[in-house]
C-alpha positions in Angstrom: 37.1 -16.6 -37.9 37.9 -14.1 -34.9 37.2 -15.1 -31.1 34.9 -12.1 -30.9 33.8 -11.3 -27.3 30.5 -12.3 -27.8 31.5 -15.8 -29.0 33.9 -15.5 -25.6 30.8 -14.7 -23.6 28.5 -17.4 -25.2 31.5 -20.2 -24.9 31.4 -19.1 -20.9 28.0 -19.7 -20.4 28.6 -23.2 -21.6 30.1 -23.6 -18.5 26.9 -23.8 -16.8 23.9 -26.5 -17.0 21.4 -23.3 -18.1 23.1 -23.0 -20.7 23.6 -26.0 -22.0 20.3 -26.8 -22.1 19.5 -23.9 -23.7 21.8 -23.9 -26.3 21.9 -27.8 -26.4 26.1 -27.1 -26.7 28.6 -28.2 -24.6 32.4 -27.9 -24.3 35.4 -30.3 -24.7 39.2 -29.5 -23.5 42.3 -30.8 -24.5 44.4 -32.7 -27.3 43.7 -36.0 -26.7 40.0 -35.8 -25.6 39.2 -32.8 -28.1 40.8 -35.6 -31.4 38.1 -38.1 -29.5 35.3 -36.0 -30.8 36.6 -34.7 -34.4 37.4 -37.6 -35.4 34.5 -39.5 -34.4 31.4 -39.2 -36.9 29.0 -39.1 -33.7 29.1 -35.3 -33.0 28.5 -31.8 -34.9 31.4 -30.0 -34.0 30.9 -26.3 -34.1 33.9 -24.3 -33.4 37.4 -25.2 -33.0 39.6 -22.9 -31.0 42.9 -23.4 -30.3 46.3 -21.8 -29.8 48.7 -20.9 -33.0 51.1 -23.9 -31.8 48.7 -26.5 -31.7 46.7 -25.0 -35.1 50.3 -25.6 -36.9 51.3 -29.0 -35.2 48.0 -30.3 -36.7 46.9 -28.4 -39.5 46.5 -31.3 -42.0 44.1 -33.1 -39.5 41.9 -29.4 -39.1 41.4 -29.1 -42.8 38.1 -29.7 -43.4 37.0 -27.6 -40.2 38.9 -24.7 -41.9 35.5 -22.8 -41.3 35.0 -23.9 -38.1 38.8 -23.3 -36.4 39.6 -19.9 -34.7 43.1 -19.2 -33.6 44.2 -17.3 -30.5 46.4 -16.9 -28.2 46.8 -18.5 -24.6 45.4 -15.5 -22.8 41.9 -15.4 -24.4 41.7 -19.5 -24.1 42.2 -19.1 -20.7 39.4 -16.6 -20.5 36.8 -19.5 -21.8 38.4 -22.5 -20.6 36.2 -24.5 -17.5 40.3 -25.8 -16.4 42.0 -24.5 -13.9 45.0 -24.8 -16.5 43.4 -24.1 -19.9 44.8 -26.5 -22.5 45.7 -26.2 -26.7 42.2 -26.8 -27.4 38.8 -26.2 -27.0 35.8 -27.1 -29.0 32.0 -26.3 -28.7 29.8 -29.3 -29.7 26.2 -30.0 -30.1 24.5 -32.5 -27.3 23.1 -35.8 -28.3 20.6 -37.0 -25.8 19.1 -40.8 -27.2 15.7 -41.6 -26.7 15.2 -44.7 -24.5 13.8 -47.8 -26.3 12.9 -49.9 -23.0 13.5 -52.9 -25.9 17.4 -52.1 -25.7 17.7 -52.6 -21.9 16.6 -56.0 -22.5 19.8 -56.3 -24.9 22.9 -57.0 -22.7 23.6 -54.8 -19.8 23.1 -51.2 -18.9 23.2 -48.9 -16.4 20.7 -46.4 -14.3 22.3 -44.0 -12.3 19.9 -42.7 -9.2 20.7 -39.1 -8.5 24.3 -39.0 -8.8 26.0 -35.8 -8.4 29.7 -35.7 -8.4 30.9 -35.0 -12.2 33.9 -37.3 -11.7 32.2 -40.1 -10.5 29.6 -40.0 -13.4 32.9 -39.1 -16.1 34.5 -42.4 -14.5 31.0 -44.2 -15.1 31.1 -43.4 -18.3 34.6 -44.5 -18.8 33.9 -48.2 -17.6 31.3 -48.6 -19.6 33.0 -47.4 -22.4 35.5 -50.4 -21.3 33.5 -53.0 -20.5 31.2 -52.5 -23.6 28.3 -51.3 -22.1 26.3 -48.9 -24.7 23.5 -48.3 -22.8 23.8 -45.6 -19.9 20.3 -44.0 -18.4 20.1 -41.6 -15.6 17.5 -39.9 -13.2 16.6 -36.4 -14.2 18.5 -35.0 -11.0 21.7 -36.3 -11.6 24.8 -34.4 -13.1 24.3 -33.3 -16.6 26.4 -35.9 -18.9 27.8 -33.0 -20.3 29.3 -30.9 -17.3 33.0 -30.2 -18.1 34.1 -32.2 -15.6 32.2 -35.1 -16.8 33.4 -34.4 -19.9 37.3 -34.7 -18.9 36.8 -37.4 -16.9 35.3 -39.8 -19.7 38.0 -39.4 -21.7 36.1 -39.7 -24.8 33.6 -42.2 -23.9 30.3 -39.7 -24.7 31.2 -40.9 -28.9 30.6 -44.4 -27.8 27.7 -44.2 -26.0 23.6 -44.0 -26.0 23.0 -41.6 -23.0 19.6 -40.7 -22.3 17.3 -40.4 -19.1 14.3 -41.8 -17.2 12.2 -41.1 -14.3 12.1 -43.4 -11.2 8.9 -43.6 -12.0 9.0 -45.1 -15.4 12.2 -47.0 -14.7 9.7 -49.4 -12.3 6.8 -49.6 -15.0 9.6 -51.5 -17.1 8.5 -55.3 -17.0 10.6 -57.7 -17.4 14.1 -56.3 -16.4 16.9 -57.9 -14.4 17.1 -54.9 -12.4 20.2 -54.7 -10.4 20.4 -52.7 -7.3 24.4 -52.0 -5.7 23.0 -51.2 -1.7 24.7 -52.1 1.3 22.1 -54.7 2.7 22.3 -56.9 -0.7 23.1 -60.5 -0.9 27.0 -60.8 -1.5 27.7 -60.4 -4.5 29.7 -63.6 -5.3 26.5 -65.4 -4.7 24.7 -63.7 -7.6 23.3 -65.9 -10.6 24.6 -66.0 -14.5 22.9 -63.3 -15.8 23.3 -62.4 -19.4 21.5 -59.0 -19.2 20.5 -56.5 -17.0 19.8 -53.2 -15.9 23.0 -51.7 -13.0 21.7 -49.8 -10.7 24.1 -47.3 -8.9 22.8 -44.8 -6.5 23.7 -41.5 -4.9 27.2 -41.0 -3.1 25.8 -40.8 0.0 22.1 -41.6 0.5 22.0 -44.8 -2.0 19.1 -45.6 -4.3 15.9 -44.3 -4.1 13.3 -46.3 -1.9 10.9 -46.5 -5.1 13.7 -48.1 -7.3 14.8 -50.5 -4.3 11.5 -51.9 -3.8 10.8 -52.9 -7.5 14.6 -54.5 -8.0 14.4 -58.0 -8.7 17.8 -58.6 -7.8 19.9 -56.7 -4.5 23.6 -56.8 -4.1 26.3 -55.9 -1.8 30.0 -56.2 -2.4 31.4 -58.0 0.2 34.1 -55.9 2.8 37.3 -57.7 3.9 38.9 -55.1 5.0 38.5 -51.7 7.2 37.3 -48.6 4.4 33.8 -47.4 5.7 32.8 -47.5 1.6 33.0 -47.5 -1.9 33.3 -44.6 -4.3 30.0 -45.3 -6.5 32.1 -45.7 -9.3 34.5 -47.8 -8.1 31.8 -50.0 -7.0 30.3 -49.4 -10.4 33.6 -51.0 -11.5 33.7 -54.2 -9.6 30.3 -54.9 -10.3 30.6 -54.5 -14.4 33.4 -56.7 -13.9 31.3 -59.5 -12.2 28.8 -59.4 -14.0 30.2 -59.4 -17.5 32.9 -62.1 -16.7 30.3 -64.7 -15.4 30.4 -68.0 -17.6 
């Protein structure tokens, strides 16, 4: 296969949320995340690009994407890459989005995300959940697209082990029977917070917090508590300590 400018052109526009909708395609970059997704059995890969070095360093593993794998040179990589510094790699890869089954929040713990919009912080979301075993991660419509490049980078790989999918608000409080768990800065400490052995996370905007209609239907509020003198959290930081909490208790 040839890296035609057409397929240059179409590869570009996966850069942008438009277009990944439209296409339902999105990008990986790099060796280490870019093996994440071939060898997984979770996503249809759909082209393979990478430079002659890398093609012939791992050959034997890009066999059976013979078909799939185009070869160029560092120049026209760099012309499609979303990195400042374009890597060896690059592959285009069909989006899964899950259906919700309210059932499976009910199964162990999950998270919501409310609105966020920084790519790393959701990419580092995704990441601790992908440590701490939690399958299960819903968002709001309005938050960054789980498959923004730099959301991809920053999961590292975690999109093949997880069931990504959104919700409204509005349907997240129609949910009955939910531990729902909101991080906000007037919660009870969160030391003080009951064995629970599932729930729903909830982690809001960077900077205005979770929605009024989410906090007022959360069964359970929550606040880690400041020792020292940082103003606040990163969301996923706090995401972080939280998960930890909550899926340590005994």
């Amino acid at each position: 296969m040839v890296l035609t400018n057409s397929l240059k052109k179409f590869i570009k526009s996966l850069h942008a949320v438009k277009y990944r909708q439209k296409y339902n395609k999105f990008i990986a970059e790099g060796p280490k995340i870019c093996k994440e997704f071939i060898s997984g059995n979770k996503f249809n890969i759909d082209y393979i690009i990478c430079t002659q070095d890398w093609f012939e360093e791992n050959q034997t593993y890009l066999n059976k994407f013979e078909e799939k794998t185009i070869v160029c040179n560092d120049k026209d990589l760099k012309t499609i890459s979303a990195l400042k510094t374009p890597n060896k790699i690059l592959i285009v890869i069909d989006c899964i989005y899950n259906n919700l089954n309210t059932k499976t929040l009910k199964n162990g713990w999950s998270y919501y995300l409310d609105r966020i919009q920084d790519p790393g912080n959701m990419g580092a979301i995704l990441r601790i959940a992908d440590w701490y075993g939690v399958e299960n991660v819903t968002s709001s419509p309005d938050s960054v697209d789980y498959y923004n490049p730099k959301v991809v980078q920053s999961a590292m790989g975690a999109h093949n082990r997880l069931s990504l999918s959104y919700l409204s608000r509005e349907s997240l409080k129609d949910v009955n029977d939910l531990n729902l768990i909101a991080l906000c800065l007037d919660g009870e400490p969160l030391n003080t917070l009951d064995k629970l052995n599932n729930g729903v996370l909830i982690i809001g905007n960077e900077s205005k917090g979770i929605s009024g209609l989410i906090l007022q239907n959360a069964s359970h509020k929550i606040t880690i508590p400041k020792i020292g003198g940082a103003e606040s959290l990163n969301a996923s930081v706090a995401c972080g300590i939280v998960t930890h909490v909550v899926t340590s208790q005994k």
